[in-house]
C-alpha positions as CSV (number, residue, x, y, z in Angstrom):
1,X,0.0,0.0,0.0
2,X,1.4,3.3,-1.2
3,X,1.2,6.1,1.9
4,X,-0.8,7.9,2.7
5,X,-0.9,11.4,0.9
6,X,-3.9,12.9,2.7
7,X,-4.8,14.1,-0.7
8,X,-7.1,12.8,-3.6
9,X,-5.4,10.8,-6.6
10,X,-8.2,11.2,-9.2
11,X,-7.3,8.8,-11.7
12,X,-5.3,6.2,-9.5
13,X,-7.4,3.4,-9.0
14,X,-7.9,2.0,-5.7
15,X,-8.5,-1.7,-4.8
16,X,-12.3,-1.2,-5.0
17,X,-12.5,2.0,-7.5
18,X,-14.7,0.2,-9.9
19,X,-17.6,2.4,-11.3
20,X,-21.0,1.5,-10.6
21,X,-24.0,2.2,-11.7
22,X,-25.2,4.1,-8.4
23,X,-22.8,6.6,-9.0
24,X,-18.9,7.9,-9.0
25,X,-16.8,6.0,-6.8
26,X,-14.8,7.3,-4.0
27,X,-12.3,4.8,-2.5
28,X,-9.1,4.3,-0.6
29,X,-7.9,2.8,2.8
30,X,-8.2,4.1,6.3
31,X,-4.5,3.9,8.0
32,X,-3.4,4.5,10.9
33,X,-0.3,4.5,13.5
34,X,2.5,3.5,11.3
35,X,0.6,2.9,8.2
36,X,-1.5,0.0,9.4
37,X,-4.9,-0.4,8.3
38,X,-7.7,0.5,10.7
39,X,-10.3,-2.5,10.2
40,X,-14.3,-1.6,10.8
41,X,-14.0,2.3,10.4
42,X,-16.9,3.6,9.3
43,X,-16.9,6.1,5.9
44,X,-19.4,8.4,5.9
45,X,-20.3,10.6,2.9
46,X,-22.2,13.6,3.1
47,X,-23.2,16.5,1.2
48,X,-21.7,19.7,1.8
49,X,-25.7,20.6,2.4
50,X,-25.3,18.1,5.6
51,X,-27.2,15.2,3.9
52,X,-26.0,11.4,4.1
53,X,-25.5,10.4,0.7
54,X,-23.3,7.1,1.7
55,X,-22.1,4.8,4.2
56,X,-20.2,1.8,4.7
57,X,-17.6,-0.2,7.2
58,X,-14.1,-1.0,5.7
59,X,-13.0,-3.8,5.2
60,X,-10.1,-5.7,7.6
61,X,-7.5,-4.4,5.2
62,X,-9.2,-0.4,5.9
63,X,-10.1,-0.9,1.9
64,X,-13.4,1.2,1.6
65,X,-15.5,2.4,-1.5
66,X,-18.5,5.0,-1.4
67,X,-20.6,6.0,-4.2
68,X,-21.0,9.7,-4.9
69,X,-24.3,10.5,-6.5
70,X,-22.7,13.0,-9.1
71,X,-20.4,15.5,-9.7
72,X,-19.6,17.9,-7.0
73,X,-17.9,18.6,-3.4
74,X,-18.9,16.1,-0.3
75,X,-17.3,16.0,3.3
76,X,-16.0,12.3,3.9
77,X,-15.6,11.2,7.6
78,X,-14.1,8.3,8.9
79,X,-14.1,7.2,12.4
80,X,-13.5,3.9,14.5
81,X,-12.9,3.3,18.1
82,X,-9.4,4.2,19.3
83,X,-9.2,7.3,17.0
84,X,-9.9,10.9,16.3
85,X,-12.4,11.3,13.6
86,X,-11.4,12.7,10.2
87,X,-13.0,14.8,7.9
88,X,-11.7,15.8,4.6
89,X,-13.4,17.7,2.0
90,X,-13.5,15.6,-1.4
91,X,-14.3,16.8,-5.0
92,X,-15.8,14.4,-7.5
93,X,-15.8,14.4,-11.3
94,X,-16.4,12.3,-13.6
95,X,-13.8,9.7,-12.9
96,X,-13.0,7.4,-9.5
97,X,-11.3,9.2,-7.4
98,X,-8.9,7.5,-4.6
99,X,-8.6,9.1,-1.7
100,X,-6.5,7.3,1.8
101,X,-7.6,8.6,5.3
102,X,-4.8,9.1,7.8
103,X,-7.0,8.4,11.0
104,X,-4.8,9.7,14.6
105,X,-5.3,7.6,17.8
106,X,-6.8,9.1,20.5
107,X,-5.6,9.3,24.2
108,X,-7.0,8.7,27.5
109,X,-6.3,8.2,31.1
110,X,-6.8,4.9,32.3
111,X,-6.9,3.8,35.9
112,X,-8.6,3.4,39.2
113,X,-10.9,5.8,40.8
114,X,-10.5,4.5,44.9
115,X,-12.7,7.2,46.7
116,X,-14.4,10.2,45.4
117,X,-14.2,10.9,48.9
118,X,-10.7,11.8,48.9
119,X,-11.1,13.6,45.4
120,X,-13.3,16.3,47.1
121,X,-10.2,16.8,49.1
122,X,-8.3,20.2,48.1
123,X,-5.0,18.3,47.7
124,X,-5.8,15.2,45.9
125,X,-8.2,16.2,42.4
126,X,-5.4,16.1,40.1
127,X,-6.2,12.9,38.1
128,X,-9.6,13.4,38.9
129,X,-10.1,17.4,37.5
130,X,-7.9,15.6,34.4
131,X,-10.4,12.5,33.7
132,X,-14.0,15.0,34.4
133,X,-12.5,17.7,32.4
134,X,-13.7,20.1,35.1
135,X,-11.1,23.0,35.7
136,X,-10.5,23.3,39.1
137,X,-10.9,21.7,42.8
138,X,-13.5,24.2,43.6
139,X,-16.2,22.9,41.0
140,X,-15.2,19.2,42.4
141,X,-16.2,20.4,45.7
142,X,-19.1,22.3,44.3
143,X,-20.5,19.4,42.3
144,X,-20.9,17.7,45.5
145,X,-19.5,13.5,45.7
146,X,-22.9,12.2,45.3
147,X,-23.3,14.1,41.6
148,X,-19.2,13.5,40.8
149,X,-19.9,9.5,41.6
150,X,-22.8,9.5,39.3
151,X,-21.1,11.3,36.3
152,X,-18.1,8.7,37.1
153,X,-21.2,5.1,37.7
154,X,-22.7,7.0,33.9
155,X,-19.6,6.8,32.0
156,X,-19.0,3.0,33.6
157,X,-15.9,4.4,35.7
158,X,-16.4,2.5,39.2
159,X,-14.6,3.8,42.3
160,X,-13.4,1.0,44.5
């Protein structure tokens, strides 16, 4: 597989840029860290009007093909679990056009929540301000622990 460009290649057929009947196709593979294919990302294609026009899931090898109703300019979004979503503005012709997605992981903190107890403490909300996204201590405190513990219970973070 030739890297990624990030760029269309009208006239560079991909592994599944075969025209069909439905319209123009757009095609390519969804990479990731270190070139590797991202398996099960889903291609969305959308009019620049907002309206979903196609959608698939690639393949294991992040092969993927979409069918553009016609000339013009659509938004194509990939996403999969494990990475950022990406959307790239693609314009169609008359021919295939091949177009590779360069998909970025995503980060996270991972880890135990012991006591929500202690993160209502002034010296210990650290890892706890970073994993809520809420700015400071004070808002913790605020919040109060029975609301903090059901924010953490709703997004399936259990304190132990």
């Amino acid at each position: 597989m030739a890297p990624s460009t990030g760029f269309p290649r009208p006239g560079v057929p991909a592994a599944a840029a075969v025209r069909s009947s439905t319209g123009v196709p757009v095609s390519g593979h969804v990479i990731g860290v270190e070139s590797a294919p991202v398996p099960r990302a889903v291609i969305t294609l959308i009019s620049l009007g907002g309206r979903q026009v196609s959608r698939m899931v690639a393949h294991p090898d992040g092969a993927y093909a979409v069918d553009a109703p016609g000339a013009g300019s659509y938004v194509l979004i990939a996403s999969a679990e494990g990475y950022q979503p990406q959307a790239s503005t693609v314009v169609v012709g008359g021919e295939p056009v091949s177009y590779d997605i360069l998909l970025s992981a995503t980060s996270g903190v991972v880890g135990t929540v012991r006591s929500t107890k202690s993160a209502l403490d002034l010296a210990n909300t650290g890892p706890l301000t970073l994993l809520t996204g809420y700015q400071t201590h004070a808002v913790l405190r605020r919040i109060g622990a029975k609301r903090l513990e059901t924010w953490l219970r709703n997004r399936k973070v259990t304190p132990r």
